[in-house]
PASEBA-1860 file (N, C-alpha, C; in nm, 3 decimals):
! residues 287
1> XXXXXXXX> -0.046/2.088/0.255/0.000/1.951/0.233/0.126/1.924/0.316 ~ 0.112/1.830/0.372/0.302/1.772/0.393/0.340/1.704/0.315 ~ 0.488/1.656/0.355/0.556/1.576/0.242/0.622/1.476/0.293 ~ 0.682/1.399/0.273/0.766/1.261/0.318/0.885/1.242/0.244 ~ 0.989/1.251/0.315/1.074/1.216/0.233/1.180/1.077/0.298 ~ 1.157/0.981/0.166/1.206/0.817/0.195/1.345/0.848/0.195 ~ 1.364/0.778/0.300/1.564/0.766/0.297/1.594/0.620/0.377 ~ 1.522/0.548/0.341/1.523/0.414/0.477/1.622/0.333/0.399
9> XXXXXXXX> 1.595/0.331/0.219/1.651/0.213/0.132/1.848/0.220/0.201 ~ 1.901/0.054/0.187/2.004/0.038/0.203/2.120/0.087/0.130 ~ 2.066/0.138/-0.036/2.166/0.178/-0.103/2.278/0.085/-0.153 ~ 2.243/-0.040/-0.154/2.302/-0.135/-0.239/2.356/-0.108/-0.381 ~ 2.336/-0.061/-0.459/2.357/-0.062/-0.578/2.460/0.095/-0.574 ~ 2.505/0.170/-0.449/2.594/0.264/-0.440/2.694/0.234/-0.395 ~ 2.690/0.158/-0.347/2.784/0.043/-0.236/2.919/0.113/-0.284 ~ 2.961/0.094/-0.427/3.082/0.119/-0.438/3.146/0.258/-0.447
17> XXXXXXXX> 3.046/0.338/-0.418/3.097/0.472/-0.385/3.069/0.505/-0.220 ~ 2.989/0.442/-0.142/2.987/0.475/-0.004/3.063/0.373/0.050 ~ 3.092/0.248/0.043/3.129/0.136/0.133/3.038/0.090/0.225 ~ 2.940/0.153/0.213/2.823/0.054/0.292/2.837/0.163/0.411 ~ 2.868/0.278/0.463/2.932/0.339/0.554/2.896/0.438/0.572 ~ 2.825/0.509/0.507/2.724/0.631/0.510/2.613/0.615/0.407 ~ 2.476/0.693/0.475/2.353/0.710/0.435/2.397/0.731/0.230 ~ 2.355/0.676/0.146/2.370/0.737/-0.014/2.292/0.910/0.024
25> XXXXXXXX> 2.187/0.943/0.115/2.080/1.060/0.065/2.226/1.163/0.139 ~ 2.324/1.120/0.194/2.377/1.246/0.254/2.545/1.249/0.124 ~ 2.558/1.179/0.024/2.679/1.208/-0.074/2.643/1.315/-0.089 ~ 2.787/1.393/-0.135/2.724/1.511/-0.158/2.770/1.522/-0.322 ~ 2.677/1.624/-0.362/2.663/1.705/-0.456/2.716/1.831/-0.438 ~ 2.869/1.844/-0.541/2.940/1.960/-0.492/2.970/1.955/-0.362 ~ 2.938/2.107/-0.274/2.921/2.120/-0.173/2.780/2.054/-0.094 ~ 2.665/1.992/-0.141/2.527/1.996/-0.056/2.493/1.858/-0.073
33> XXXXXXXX> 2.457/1.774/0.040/2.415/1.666/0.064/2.311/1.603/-0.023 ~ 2.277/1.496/-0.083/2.212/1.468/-0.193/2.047/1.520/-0.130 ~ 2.008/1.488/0.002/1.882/1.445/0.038/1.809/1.595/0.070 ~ 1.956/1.755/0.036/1.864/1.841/0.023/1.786/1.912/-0.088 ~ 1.837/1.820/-0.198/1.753/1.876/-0.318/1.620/1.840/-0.277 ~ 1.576/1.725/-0.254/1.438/1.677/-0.273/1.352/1.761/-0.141 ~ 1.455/1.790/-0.056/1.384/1.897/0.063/1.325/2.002/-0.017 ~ 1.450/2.075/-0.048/1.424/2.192/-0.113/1.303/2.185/-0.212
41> XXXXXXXX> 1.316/2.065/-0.311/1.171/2.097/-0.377/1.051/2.082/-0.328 ~ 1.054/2.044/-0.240/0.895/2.018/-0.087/0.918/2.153/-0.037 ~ 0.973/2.236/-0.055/1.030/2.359/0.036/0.934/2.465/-0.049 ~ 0.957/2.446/-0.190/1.000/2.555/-0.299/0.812/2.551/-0.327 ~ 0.734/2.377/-0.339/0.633/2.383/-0.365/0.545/2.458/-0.219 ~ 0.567/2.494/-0.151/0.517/2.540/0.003/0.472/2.451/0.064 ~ 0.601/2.287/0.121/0.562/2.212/0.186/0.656/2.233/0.305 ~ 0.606/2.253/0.426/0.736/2.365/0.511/0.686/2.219/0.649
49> XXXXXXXX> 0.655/2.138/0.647/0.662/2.009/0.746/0.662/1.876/0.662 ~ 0.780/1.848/0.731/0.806/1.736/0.658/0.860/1.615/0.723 ~ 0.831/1.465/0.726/0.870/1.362/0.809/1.000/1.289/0.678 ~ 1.068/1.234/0.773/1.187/1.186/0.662/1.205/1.058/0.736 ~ 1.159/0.929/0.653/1.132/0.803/0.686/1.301/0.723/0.700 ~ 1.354/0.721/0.806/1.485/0.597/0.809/1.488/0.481/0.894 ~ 1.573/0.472/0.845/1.584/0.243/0.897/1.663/0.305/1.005 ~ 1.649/0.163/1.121/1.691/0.180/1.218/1.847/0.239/1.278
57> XXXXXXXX> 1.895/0.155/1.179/2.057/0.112/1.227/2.138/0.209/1.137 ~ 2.136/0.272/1.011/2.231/0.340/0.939/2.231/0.449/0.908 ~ 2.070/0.522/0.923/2.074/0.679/0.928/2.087/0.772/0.997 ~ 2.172/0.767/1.111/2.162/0.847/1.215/2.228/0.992/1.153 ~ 2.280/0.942/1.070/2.400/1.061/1.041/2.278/1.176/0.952 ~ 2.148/1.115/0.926/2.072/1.230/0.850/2.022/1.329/0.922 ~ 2.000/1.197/1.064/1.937/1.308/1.190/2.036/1.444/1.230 ~ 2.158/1.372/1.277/2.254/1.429/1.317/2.268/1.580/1.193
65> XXXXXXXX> 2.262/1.544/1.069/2.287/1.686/0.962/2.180/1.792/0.957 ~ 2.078/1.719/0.985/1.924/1.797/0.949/1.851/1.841/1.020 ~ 1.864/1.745/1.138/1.826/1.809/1.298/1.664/1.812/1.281 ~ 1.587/1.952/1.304/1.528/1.997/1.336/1.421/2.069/1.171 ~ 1.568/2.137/1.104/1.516/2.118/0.990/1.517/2.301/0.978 ~ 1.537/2.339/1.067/1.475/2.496/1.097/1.572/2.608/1.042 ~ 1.743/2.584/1.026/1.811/2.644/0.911/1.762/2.626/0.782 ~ 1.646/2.555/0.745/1.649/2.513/0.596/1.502/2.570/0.568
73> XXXXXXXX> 1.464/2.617/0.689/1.281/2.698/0.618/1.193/2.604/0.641 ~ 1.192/2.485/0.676/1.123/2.314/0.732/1.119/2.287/0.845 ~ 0.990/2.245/0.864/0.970/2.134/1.032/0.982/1.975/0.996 ~ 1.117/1.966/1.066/1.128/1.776/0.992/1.059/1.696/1.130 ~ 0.983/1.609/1.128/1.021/1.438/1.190/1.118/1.365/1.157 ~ 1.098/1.273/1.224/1.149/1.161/1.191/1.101/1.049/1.188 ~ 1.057/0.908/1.126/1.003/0.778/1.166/1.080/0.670/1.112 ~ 1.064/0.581/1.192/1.156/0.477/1.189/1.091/0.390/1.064
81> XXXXXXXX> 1.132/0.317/1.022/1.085/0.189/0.884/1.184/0.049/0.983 ~ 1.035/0.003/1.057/1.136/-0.111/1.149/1.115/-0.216/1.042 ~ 1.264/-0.301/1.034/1.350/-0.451/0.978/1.364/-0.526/0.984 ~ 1.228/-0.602/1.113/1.280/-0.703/1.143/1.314/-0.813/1.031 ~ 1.354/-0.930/1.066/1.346/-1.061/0.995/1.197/-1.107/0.889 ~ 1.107/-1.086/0.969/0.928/-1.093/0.895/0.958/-0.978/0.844 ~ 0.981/-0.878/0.858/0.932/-0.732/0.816/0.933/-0.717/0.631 ~ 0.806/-0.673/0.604/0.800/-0.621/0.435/0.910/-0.496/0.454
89> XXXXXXXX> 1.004/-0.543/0.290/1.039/-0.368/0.291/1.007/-0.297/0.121 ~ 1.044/-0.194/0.088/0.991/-0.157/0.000/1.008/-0.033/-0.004 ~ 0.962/0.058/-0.120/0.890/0.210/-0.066/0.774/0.172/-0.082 ~ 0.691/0.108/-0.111/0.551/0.093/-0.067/0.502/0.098/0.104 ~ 0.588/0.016/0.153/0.601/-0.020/0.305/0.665/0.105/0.362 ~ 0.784/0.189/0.316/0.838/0.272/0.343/0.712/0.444/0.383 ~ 0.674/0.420/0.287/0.564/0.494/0.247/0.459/0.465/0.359 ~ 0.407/0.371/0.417/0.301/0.322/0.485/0.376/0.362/0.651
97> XXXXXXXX> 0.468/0.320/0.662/0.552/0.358/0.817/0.485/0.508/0.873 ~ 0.498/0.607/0.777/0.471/0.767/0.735/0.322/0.758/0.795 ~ 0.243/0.656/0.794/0.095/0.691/0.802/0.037/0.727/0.977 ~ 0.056/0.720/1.030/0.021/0.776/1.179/0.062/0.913/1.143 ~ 0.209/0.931/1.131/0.246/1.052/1.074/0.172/1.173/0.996 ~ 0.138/1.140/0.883/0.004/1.213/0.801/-0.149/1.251/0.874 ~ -0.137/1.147/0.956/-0.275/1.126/1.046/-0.431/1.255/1.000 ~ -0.474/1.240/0.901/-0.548/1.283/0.871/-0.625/1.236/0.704
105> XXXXXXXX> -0.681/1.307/0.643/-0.763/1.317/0.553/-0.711/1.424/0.444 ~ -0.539/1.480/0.434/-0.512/1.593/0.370/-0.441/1.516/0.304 ~ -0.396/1.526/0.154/-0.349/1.535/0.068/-0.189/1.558/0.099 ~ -0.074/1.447/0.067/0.035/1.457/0.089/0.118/1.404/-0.012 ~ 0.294/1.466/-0.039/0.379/1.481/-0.127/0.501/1.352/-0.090 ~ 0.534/1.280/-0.146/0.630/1.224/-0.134/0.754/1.225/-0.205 ~ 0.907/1.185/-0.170/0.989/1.249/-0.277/1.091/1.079/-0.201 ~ 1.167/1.080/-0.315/1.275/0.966/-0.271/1.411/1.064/-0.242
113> XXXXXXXX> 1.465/1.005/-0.140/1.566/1.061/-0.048/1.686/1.119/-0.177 ~ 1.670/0.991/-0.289/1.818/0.977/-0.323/1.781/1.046/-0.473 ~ 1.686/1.155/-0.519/1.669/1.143/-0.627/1.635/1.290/-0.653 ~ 1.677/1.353/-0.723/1.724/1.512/-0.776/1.610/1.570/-0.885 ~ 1.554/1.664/-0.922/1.513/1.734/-1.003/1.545/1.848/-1.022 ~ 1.582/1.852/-1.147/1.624/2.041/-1.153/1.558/2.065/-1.310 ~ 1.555/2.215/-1.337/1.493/2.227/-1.459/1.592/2.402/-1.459 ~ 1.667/2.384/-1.585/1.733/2.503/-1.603/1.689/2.593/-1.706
121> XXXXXXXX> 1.586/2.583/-1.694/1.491/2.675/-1.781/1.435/2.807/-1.691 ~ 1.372/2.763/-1.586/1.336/2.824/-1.459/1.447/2.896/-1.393 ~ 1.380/3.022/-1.334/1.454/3.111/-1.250/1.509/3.050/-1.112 ~ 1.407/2.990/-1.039/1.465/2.907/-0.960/1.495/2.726/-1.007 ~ 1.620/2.689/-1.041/1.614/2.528/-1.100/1.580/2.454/-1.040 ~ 1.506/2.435/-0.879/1.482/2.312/-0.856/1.319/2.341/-0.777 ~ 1.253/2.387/-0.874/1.077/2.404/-0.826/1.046/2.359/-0.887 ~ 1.026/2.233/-0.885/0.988/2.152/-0.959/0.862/2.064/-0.944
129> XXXXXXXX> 0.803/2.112/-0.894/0.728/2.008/-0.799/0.568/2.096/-0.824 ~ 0.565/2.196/-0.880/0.467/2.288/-0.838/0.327/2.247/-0.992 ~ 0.357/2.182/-1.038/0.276/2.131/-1.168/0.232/1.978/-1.128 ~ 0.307/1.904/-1.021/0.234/1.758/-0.960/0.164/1.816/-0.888 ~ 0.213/1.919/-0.832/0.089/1.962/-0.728/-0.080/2.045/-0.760 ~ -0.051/2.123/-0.861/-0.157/2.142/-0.921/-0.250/2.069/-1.016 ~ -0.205/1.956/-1.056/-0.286/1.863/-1.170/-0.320/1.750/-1.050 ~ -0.195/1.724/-0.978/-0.324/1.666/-0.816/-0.444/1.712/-0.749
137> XXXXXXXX> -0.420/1.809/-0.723/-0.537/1.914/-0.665/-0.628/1.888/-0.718 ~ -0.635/1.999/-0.890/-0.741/2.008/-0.960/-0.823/1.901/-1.032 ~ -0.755/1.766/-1.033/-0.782/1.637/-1.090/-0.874/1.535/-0.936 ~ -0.843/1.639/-0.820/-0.899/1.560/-0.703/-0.879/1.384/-0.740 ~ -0.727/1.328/-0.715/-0.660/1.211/-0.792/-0.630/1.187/-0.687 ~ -0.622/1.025/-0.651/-0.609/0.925/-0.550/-0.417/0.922/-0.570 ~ -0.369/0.948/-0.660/-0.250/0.983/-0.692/-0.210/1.030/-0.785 ~ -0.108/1.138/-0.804/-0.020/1.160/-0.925/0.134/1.152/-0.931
145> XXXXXXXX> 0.175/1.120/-1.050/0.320/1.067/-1.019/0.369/1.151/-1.148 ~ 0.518/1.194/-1.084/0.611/1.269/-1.167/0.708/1.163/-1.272 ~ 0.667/1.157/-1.359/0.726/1.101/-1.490/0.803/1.174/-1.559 ~ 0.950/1.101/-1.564/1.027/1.119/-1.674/1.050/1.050/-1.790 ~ 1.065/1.195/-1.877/1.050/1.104/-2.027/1.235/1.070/-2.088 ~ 1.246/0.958/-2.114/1.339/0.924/-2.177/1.320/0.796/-2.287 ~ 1.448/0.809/-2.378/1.511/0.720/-2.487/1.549/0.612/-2.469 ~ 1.622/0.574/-2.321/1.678/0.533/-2.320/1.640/0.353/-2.276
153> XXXXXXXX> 1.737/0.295/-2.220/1.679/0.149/-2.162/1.604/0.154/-2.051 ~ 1.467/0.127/-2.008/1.385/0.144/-1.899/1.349/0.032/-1.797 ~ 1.450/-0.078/-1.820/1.333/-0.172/-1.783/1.455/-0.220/-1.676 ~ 1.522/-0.134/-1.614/1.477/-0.136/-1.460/1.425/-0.027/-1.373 ~ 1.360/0.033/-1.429/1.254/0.147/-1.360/1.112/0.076/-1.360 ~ 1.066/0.173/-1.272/0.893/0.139/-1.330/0.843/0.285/-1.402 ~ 0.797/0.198/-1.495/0.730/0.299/-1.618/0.559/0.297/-1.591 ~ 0.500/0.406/-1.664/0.402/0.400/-1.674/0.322/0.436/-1.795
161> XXXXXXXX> 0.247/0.393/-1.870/0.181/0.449/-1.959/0.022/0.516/-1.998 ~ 0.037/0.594/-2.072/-0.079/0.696/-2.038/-0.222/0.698/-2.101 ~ -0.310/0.702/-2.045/-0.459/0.652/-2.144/-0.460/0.819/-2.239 ~ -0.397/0.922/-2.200/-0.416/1.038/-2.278/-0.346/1.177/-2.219 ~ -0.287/1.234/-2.334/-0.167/1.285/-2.271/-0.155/1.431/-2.364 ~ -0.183/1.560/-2.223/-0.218/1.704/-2.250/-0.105/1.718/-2.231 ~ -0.103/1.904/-2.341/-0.019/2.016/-2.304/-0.076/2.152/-2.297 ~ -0.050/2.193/-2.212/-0.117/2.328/-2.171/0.014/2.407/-2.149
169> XXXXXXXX> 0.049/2.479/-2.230/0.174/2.571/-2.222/0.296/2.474/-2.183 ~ 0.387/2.496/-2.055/0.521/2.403/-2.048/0.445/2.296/-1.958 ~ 0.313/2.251/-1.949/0.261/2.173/-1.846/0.181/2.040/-1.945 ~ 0.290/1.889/-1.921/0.254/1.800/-2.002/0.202/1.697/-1.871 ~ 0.094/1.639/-1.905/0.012/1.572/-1.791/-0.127/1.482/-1.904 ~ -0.144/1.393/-1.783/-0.272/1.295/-1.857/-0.271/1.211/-1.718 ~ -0.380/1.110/-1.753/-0.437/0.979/-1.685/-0.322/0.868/-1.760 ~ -0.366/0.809/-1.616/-0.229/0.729/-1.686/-0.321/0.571/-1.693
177> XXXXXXXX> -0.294/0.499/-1.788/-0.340/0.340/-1.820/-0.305/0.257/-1.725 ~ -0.182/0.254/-1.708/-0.104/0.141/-1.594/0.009/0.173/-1.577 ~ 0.081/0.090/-1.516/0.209/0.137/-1.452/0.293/-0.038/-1.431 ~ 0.404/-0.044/-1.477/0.492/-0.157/-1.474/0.629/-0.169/-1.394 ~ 0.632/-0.236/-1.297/0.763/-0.233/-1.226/0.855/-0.339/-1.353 ~ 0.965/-0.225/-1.350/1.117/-0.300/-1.428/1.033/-0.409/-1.543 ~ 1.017/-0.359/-1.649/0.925/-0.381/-1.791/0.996/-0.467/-1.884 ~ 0.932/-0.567/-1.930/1.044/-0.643/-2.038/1.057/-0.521/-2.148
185> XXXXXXXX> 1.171/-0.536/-2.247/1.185/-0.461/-2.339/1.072/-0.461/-2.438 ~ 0.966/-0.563/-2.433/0.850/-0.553/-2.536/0.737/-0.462/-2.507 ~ 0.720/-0.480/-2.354/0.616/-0.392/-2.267/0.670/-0.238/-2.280 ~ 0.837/-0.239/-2.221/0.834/-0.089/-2.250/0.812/-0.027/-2.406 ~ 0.871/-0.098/-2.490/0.815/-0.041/-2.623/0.661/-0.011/-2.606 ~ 0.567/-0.077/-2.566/0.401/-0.073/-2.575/0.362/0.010/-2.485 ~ 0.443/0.095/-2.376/0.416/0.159/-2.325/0.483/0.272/-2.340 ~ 0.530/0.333/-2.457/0.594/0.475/-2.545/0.479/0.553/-2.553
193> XXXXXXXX> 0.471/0.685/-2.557/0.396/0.832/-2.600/0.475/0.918/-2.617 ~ 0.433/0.963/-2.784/0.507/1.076/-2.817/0.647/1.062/-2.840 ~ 0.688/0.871/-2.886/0.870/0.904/-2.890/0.916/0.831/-2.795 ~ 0.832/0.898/-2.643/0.936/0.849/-2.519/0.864/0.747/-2.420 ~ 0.968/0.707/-2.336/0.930/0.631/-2.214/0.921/0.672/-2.131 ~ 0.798/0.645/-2.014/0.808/0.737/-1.885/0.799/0.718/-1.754 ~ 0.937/0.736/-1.708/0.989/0.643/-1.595/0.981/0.760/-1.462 ~ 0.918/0.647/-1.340/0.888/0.709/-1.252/1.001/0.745/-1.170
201> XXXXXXXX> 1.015/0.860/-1.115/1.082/0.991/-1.093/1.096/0.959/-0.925 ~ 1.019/0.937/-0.843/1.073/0.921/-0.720/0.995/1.013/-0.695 ~ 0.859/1.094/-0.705/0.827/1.183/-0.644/0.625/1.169/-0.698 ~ 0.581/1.171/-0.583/0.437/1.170/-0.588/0.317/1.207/-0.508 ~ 0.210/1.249/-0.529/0.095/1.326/-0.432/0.021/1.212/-0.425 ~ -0.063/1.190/-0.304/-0.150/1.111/-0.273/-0.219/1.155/-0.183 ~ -0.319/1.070/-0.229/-0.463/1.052/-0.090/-0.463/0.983/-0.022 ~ -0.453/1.033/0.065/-0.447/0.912/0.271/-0.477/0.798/0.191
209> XXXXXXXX> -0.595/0.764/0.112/-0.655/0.645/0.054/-0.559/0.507/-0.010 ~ -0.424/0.620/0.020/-0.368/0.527/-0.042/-0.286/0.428/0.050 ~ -0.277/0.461/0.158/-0.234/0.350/0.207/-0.336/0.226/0.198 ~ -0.418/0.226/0.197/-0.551/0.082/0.210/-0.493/0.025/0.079 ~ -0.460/0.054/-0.057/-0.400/0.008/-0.126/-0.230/-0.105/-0.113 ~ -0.160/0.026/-0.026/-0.067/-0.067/-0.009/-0.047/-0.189/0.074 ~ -0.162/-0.189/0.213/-0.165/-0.263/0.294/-0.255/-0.384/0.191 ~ -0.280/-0.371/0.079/-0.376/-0.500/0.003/-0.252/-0.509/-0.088
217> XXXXXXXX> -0.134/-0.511/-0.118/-0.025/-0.470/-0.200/0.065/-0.619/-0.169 ~ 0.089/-0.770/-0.267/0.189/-0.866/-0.247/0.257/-0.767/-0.249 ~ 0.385/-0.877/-0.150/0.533/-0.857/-0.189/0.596/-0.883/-0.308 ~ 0.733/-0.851/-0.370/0.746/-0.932/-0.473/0.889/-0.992/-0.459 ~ 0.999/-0.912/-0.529/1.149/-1.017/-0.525/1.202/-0.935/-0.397 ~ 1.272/-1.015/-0.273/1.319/-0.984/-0.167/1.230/-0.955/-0.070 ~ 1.094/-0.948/-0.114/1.019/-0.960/0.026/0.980/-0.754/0.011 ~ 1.009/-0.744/-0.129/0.994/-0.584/-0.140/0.842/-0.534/-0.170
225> XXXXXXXX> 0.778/-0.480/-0.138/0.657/-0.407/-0.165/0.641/-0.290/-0.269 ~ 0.639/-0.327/-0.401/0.651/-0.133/-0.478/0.549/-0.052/-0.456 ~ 0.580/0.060/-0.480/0.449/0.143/-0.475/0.417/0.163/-0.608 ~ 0.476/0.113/-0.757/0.422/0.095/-0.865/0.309/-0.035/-0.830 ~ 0.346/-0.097/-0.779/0.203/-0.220/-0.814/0.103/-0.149/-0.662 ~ 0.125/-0.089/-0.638/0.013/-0.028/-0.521/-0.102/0.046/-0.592 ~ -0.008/0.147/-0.677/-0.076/0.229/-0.770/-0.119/0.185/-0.882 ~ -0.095/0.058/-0.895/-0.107/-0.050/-1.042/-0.257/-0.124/-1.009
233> XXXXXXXX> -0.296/-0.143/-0.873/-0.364/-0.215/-0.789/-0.463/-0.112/-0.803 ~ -0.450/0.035/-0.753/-0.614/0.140/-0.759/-0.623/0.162/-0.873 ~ -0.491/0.147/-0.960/-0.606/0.178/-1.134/-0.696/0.075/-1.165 ~ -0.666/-0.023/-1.116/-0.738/-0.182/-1.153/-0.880/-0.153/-1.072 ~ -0.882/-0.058/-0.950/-0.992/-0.062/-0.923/-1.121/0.050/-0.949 ~ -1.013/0.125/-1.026/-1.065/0.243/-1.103/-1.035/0.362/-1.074 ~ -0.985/0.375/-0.938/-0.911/0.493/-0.905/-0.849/0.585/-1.042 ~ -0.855/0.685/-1.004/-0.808/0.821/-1.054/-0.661/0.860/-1.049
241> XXXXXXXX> -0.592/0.797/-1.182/-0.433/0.808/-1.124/-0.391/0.876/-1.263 ~ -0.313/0.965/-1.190/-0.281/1.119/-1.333/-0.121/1.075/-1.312 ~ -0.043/1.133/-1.459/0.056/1.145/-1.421/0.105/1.305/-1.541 ~ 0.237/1.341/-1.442/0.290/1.472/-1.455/0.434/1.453/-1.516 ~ 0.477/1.534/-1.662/0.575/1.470/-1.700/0.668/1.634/-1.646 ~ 0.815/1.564/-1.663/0.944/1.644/-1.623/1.000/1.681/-1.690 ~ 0.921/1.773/-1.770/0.945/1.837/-1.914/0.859/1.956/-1.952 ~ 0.937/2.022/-2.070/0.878/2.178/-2.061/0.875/2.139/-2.265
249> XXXXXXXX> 0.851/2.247/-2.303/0.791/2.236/-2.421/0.892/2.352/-2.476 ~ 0.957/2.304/-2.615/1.030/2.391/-2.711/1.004/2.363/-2.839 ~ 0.943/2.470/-2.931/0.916/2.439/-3.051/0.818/2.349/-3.050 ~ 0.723/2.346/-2.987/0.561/2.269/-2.955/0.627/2.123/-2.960 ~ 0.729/2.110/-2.874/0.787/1.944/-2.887/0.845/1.983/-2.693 ~ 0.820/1.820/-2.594/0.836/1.823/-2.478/0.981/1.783/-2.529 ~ 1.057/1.889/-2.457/1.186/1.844/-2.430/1.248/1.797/-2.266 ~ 1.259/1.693/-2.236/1.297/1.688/-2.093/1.390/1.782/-2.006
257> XXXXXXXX> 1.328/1.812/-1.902/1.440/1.862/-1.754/1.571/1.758/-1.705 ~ 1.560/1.768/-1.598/1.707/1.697/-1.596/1.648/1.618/-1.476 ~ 1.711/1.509/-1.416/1.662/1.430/-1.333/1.789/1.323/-1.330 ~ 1.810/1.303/-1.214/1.943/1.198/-1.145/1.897/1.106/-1.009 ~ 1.911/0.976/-1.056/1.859/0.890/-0.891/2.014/0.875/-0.902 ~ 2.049/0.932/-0.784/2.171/0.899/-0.727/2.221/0.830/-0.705 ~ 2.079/0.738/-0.609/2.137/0.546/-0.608/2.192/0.467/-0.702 ~ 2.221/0.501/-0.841/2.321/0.484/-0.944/2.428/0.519/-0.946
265> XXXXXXXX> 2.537/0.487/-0.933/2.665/0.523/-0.931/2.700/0.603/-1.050 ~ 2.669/0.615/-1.222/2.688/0.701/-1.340/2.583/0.806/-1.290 ~ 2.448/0.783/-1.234/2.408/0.919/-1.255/2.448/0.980/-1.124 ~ 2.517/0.929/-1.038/2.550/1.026/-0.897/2.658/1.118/-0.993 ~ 2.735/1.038/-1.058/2.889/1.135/-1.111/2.837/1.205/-1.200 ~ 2.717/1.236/-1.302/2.659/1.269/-1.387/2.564/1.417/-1.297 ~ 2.553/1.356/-1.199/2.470/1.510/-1.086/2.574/1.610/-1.037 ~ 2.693/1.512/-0.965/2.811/1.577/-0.943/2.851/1.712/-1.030
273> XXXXXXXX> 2.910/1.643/-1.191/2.918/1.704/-1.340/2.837/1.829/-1.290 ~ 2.714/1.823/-1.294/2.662/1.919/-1.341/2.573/2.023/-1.243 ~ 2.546/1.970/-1.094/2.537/2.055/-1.012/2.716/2.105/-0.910 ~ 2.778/2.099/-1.014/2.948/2.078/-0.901/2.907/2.237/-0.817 ~ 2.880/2.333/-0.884/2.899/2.489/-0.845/2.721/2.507/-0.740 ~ 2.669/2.475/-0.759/2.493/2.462/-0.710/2.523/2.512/-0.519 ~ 2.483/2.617/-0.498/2.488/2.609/-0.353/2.361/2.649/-0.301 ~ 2.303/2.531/-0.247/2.153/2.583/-0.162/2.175/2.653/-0.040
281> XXXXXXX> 2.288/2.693/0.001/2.332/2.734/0.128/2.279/2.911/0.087 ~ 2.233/2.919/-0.018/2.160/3.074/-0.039/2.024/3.062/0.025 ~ 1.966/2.975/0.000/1.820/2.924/0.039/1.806/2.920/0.206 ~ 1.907/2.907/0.254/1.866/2.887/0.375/1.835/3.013/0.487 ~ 1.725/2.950/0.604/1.599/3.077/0.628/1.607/3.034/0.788 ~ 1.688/3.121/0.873/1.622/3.142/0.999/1.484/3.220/1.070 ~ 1.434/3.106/1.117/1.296/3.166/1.173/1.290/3.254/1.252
END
């Protein structure tokens, strides 16, 4: 499989911790740039080529850190997500830029630039990725998406809810019903299992197939394209869409892993907190 990793978004809503002045995927965490966790977990699942999607004008500085990719155990690209004035943007669209890129019929991983998984249960904390990849596979699914479960207020995420929802040891997964970009508070209540809400994670497997979805995909506020209503669009047409939750099981009850979109200013200082000591600079692999 390869993987993609989005870093094109402007990072508006970080603004007040970058100044508009550097990439959000390169803040760092502790010592390590935000945009190498999500490497590392494309790394950790054995995704060792990888394209990393940026906008024209403000990411140079990712190129400039990441290069080549070849201290880190990875073969990176690069592709542009062009801006013009007409131009859709989105990660739906973001996602679609990637497609010459993929250029085939294989099964590929996507991860958002700005968005962390770790699980401190595990020997290694950030393999996280290796249970979307197997319930993709074995489900032969037009997509699967990594869901996190939380309590909390959801409805500016996109959530999704599930037509039926397994546990097989620490591995919680099902088909999912639908999927809602940023949910009124009545919808996310109607879309609870088990307690929780389950908000999409920034990280997902797909079938080439799926771009034909996004290219049939309105825009919506700002001229943005989601890839929740892309994937909202093939369940409607019956497609096969699983989702994988970010959680392990204690006392036959899913207790959640840990998960931070950075592009939030509380959960960047909240990743900070708690990866401050974290050095992937162990991980790293000359060829």
């Amino acid at each position: 499989m390869k993987g993609i990793i989005v870093a094109a978004g402007e990072g508006s809503r970080i603004k007040s911790v970058t100044y508009g002045g550097f990439p959000k995927e390169l803040l760092p965490i502790g010592n390590v740039p935000t945009i190498r966790f999500p490497m590392e977990a494309l790394r950790l699942a054995g995704i060792k080529d990888i394209s990393i999607v940026i906008s024209a004008n403000t990411k140079h500085g990712i190129i400039d850190g990441l290069q080549s990719g070849r201290r880190f155990g990875v073969n990176i690209a690069y592709v542009v997500q062009e801006k013009g004035k007409n131009e859709l943007t989105g990660l739906a669209r973001a996602i679609l830029s990637a497609k010459r890129w993929v250029n085939g019929d294989k099964d590929f991983v996507v991860a958002c630039g700005d968005t962390i998984l770790c699980d401190y249960t595990s020997k290694i904390s950030f393999d996280c990725l290796q249970y979307l990849v197997k319930i993709h596979r074995s489900n032969k699914a037009l997509a699967t998406v990594l869901l996190y479960p939380t309590k909390l207020d959801v409805t500016r995420f996109g959530v999704a809810k599930f037509e039926s929802l397994n546990c097989e040891g620490d591995m919680w997964f099902g088909r999912l019903e639908s999927l809602v970009e940023k949910p009124s508070l009545e919808v996310a209540k109607a879309y609870k299992t088990n307690g929780y809400s389950y908000v999409m994670a920034g990280y997902y497997a797909f079938n080439p197939r799926i771009f034909s979805y996004i290219e049939k995909t309105k825009p919506g506020i700002k001229n943005e394209v989601q890839i929740t209503d892309s994937i909202q669009l093939a369940l409607e047409n019956g497609e096969n869409i699983n989702g994988v939750i970010h959680g392990r099981t204690r006392n036959e009850k899913l207790i959640p892993c840990e998960y931070w979109d950075v592009g939030i200013p509380e959960a960047y200082k909240e990743a900070n907190k708690q990866l401050l000591y974290k050095n992937l600079d162990q991980f790293d692999i000359e060829y």
